[in-house]
N, C-alpha and C positions, 0 to 999 in steps of 0.2 A: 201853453202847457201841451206838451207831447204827451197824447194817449199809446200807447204803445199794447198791440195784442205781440203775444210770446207764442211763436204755434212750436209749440215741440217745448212744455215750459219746465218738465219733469227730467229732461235729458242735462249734461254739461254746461251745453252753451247756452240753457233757459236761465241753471244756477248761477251762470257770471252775469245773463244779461240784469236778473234782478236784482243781482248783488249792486251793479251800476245804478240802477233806475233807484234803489233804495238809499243813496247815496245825494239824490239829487231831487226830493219831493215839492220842491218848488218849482220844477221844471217838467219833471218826466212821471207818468203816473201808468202802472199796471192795467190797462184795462180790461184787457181779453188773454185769458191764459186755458191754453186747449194741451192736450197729451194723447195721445193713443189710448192705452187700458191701465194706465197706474193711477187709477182713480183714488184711491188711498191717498200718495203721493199728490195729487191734484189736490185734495181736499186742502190739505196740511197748506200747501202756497195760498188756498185763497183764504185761509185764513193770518197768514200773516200780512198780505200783500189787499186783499178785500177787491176784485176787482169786481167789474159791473158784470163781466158774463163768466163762463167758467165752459169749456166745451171737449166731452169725449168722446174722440171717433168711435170708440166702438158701442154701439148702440146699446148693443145689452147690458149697459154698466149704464144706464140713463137714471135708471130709480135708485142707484146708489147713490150717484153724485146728488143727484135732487134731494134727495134725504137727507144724505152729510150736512149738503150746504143750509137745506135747513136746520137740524140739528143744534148746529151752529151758531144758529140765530144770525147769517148772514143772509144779505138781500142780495147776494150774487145770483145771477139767475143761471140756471141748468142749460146745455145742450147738446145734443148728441148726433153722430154724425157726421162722413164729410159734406154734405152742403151743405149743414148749419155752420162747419166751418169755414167752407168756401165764401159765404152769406157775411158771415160775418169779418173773414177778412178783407172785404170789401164795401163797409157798410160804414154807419158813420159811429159807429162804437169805438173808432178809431184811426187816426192818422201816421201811424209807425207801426210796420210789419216785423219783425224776428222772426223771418222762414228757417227756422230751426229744425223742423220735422224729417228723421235719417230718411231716404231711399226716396224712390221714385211716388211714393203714397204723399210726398210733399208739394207735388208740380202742383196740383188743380188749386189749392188755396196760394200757391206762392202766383199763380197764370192771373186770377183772381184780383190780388190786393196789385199787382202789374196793371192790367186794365183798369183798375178803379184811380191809377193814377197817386199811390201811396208813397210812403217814404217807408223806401226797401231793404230794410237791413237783410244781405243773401247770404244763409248758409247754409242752405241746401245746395249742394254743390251738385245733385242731382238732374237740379231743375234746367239747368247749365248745358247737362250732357246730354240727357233724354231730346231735352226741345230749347238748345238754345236761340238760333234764329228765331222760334217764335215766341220766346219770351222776350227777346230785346225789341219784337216790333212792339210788342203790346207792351211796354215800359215807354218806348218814342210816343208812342200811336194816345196813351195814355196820360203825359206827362209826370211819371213817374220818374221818381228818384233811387235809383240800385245801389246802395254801395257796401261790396264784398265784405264778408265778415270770415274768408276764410283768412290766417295772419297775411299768406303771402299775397294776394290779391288786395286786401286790405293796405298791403305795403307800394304798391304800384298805385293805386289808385293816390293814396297819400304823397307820393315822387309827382305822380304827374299834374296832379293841383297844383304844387308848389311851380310847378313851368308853368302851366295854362292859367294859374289862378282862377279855376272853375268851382265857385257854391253860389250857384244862381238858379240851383234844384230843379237842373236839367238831368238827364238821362244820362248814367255814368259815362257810356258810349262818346257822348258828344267832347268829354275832356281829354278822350284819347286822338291825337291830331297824329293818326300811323304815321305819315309824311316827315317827322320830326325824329319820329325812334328807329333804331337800328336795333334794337335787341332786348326781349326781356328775359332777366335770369329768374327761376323760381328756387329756391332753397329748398335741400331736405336735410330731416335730421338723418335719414339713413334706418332710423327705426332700431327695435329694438337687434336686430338680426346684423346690423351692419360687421361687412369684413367676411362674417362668413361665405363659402362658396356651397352652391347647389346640393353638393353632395351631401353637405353638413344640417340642411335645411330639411331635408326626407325626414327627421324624427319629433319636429318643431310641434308642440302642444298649443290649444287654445290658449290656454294660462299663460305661457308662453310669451304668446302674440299680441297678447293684449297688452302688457307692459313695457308699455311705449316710456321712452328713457327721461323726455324731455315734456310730452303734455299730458294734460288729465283730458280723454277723450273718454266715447261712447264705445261696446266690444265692435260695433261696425269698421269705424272710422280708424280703430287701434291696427284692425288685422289689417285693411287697407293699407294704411301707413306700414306696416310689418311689410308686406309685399312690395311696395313704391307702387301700386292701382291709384291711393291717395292723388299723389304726385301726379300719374298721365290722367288723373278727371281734372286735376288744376289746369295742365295744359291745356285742355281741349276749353273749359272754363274759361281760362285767359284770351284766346283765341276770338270769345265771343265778348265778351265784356270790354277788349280792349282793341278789336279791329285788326287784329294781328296773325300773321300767317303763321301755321307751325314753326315751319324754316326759321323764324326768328323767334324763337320763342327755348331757351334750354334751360339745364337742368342739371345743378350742382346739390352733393351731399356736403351741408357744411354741419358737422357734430353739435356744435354750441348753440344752435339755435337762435342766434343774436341777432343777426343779419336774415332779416326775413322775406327781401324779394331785392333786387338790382333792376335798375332802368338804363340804358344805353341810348346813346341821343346820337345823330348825326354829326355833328357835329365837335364826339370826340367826349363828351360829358357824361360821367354817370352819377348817377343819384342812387343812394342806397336806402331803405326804410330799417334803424336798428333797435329793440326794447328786448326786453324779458317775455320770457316766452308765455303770455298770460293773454288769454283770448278777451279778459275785461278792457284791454288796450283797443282791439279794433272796435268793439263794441261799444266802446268810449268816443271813440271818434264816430261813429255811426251814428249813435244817439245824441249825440251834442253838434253834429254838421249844422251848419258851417264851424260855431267856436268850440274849443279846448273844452273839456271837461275832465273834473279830477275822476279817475279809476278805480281807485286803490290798488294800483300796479307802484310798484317803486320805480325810481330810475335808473338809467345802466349804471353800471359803473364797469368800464373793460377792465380794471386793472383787479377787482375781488373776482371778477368772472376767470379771471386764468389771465386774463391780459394776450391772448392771442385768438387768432379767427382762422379756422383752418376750411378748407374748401378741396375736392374731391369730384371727380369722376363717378357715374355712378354705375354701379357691378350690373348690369342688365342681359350678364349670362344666368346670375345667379338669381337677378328680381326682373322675369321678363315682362311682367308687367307694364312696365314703363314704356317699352318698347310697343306693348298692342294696342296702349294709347294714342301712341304717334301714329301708328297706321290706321286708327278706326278714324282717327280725325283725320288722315290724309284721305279714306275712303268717302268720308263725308257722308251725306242723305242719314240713313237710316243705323248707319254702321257703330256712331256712338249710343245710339239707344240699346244695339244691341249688344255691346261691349259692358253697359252699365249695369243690363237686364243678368245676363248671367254672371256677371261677378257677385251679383246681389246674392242670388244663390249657391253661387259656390264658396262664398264667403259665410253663408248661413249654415251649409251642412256642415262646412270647417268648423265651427262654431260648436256643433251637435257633436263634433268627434265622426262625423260619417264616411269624409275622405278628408287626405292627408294634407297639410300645407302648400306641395309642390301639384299638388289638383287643382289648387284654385286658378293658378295660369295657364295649366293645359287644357281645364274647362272652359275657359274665354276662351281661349286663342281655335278650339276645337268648332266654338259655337258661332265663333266669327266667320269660319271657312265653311259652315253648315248652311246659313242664314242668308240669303239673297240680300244686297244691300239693293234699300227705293230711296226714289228721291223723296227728302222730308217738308213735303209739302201740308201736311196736317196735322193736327193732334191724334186725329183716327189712325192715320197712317203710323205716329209714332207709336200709340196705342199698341196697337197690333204687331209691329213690329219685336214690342218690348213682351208680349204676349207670347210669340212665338218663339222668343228668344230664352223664355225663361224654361218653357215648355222643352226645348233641345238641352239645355242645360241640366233639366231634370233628369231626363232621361239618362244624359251622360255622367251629372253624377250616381245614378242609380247604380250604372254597369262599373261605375269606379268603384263603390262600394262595397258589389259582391266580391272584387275580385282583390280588395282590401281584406277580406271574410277570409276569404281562403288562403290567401297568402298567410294570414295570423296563422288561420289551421293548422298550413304545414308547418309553419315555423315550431306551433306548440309538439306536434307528432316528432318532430326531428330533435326536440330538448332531451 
């Protein structure tokens, strides 16, 4: 029986991973489901789902959640906190992680159930950029098991098993044999914005940006995707989970969503990974590793899907995003964490309506050339870096914002 804690159980990919797990109670059991501050929402899962703990970071919702669950008349026990949830994704309340939790607030519990040597369903793509090196030693160093839940990575790791035939719940790292591949492709849908050029993207709303064409995501992960930012954390993500240099590593818009990662082999061979664009698919494979489990995903069929697969270049005048990816991972040390830190924020004041769409990549790219890159020799060091980064980020979205203010002014004095 797979104990399985949900960190992030309130968000998209908690709703599909339970959807999975509830699908399979002979096998797979909810035991630990944590959320940030939608304690409401937390109650309601551990009442369907009944697990053994129930955990909210944010402290001051502790007497809520204890109440509820009592209420209730469940024996789920309360706790609040990141180190009760670091504690406990580390602890023996369970042997399956879902690093579900959006932003960089998700490394310490995903760093956590890595050292305890767990089996690592990764969708914090976060944890990846901020401190990949030292999450993959502490996954080796640990004997932990990683395997990517974001689709495309999820789609590589599935290509490359089928060559190495690797579920001997080693360390994803160890199935990637670099020496054998010559290239991986990462797929985008292009988001909701594709086609348009720069110019057109200046008037682009939250509301907007969130309706993403092809997944049900989180407002983080939608506007990402909106931008292609999504896309260069998967680069720099793949780089680390699969041993592989930038330089081989690209990046096609394909609309359909069907084709969700390509493998290139020395040897002239490609392996493609293709489904419906239903994140209960990787999560399926994740949770049932090494065998099959059923999803509740349908099967393709190419020919109801349009019957064609189209594949594109991707505009990185108009989404340059993509491109400060490539360079914060060519710059290496400290330079993804700082890429990560202010996106995080300029993607939140976008969010707020505080600055405009085309802010969000001149605040990275601003923050990138502000910020000294160190070598990423610690978590302190990433720490701080990411501290500092978010800090020049503020600042610059600040001065982008009054001068948001007053451009409106004029505009309304001039009607």
């Amino acid at each position: 029986m797979r104990q399985v804690a949900i960190l992030g159980a309130t968000g998209s990919i908690g709703a599909s991973a339970l959807d999975v797990i509830a699908r399979h109670p002979e096998r797979l059991r909810a035991s630990v489901l944590a959320a940030g501050r939608q304690v409401d929402a937390l109650l309601t899962l551990c009442q369907a789902h009944r697990p053994a703990h129930a955990v909210i970071a944010d402290e001051s919702l502790y007497a809520r959640l204890r109440d509820g669950l009592r209420d209730a008349g469940l024996a789920t026990q309360a706790h609040a906190g990141i180190q009760a949830l670091d504690a406990l994704a580390a602890s023996d309340a369970c042997n399956t992680v879902v690093a579900a939790i959006v932003g960089a607030a998700g490394l310490s519990s995903t760093l956590a159930a890595a050292h305890a040597g767990k089996h690592l369903l990764l969708a914090n793509k976060e944890s990846l950029v901020l401190a990949g090196e030292l999450l993959m030693t502490a996954a080796r160093e640990g004997g932990a098991t990683i395997i990517p839940i974001d689709s495309e990575h999820n789609a590589i790791f599935q290509c490359l098993s089928a060559v190495h035939g690797r579920a001997d719940g080693q360390c994803l790292s160890s199935c990637a044999d670099a020496s054998a591949l010559s290239r991986i492709t990462l797929t985008a849908s292009g988001g909701p914005f594709r086609g348009r050029s720069r110019g057109e993207l200046a008037q682009v709303t939250p509301a907007q940006a969130v309706a993403h064409p092809k997944w049900s995501m989180g407002p983080k992960i939608s506007v990402d995707s909106a931008t292609l930012m999504n896309k260069g954390l998967e680069v720099i993500e793949a780089h680390h989970l699969f041993s592989v240099p930038g330089e081989s590593i690209r990046v096609l818009v394909h609309p359909q969503s069907l084709v969700h990662s390509i493998v290139d082999f020395i040897d002239g061979s490609s392996l493609a990974q293709l489904g419906l664009p239903d994140m209960r698919t990787a999560l399926a494979v994740g949770l049932g590793w090494p065998q099959r489990i059923e999803s509740g995903v349908g099967s393709l069929d190419l020919l109801t899907q349009g019957g064609r697969l189209d594949f594109e270049a991707p505009d990185q005048d108009a989404f340059p995003c993509l491109a400060l990816a490539f360079r914060a991972l060519q710059a290496g040390g400290t330079a993804p964490a700082v890429l990560n830190a202010a996106n995080e924020e300029a993607v939140s004041a976008f969010l707020q309506g505080r600055i405009g769409f085309l802010s969000i990549p001149e605040t990275v790219a601003a923050t990138l050339d502000a910020v000294p890159m160190q070598p990423a020799d610690s978590l302190d060091t990433l720490l701080a870096a990411d501290s500092q980064a978010r800090a020049q980020a503020r600042n610059l979205i600040d001065n982008a914002a009054k001068m948001d203010s007053r451009a409106m002014t004029r505009r309304h004095l001039h009607a």
